[in-house]
C-alpha positions in Angstrom: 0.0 0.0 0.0 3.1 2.3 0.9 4.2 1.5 -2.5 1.0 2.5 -4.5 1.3 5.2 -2.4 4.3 6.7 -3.4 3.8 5.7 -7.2 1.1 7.9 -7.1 2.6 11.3 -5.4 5.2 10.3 -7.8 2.9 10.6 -10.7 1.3 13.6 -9.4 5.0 15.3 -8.7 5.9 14.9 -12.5 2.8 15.7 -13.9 2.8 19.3 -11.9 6.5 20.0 -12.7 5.4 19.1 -16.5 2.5 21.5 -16.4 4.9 24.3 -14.5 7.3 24.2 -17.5 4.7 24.1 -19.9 2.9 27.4 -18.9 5.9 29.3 -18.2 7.6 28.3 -21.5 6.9 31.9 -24.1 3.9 31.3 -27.0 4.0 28.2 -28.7 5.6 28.0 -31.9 4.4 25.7 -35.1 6.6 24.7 -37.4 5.2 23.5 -41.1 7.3 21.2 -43.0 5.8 21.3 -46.8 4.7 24.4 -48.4 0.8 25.2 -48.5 -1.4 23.9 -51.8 -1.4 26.2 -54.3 -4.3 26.7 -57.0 -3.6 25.0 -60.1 -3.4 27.5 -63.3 -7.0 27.6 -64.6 -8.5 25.8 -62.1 -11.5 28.3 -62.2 -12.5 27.4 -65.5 -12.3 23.2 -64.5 -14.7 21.4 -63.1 -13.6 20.4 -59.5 -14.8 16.5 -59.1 -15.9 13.9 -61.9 -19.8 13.8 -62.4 -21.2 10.9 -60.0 -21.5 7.6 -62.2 -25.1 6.7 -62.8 -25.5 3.0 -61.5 -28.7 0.9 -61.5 -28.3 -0.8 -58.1 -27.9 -4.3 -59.8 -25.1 -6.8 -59.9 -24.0 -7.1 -63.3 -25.3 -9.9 -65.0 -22.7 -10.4 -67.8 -20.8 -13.0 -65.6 -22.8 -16.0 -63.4 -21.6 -16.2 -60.1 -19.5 -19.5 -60.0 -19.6 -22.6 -57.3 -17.4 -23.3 -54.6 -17.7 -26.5 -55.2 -18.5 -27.8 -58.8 -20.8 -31.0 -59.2 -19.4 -33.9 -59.6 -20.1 -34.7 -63.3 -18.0 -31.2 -63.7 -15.2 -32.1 -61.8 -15.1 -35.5 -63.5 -14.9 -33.6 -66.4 -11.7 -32.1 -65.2 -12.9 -28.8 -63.2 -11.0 -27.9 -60.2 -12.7 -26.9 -56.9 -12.0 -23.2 -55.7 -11.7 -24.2 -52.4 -9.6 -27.1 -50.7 -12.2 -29.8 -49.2 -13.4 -29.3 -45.5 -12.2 -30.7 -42.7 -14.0 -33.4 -41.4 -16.2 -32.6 -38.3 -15.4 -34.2 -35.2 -18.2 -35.6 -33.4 -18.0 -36.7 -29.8 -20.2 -40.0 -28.6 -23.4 -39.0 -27.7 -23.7 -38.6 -23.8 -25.2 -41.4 -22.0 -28.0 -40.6 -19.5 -28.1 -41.7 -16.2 
């Protein structure tokens, strides 16, 4: 507890001696390391954004969606699965009532 103690009035003790030195330091001063954005020649005259695209809120139907998993008379025919196989589940015995 004497510990804690003292970790604390620590904590307090460097966080007054912080704020001391920080209000009695003179106006603070902000340095800027790249130059501001300047206005590109005959910018006026541009248009500032791309018009919004007009979409239809529907998935593009040029291309199915494909299967995970093809059928078998596919992947007979040579088609690869997109995904490895899935681990077989484990499955405990059932539980025995008493």
């Amino acid at each position: 507890m004497l510990l804690a103690s003292m970790l604390i009035a620590a904590g307090l003790g460097i966080s007054a001696l912080a704020l001391t030195v920080l209000s009695t330091s003179g106006p603070l001063q902000i340095a800027q390391a790249t130059q501001p954005t300047q206005s590109t020649p005959g910018a006026e005259t541009k248009p500032s954004a791309p018009s919004e695209p007009a979409t239809t809120g529907q998935r593009p139907s040029d291309i199915p969606p494909q299967p995970a998993r093809p059928d078998e008379d596919a992947q007979k025919a040579g088609a690869q699965p997109a995904l490895p196989p899935a681990p077989a589940e484990k499955i405990a015995p059932p539980i025995r009532e008493k």
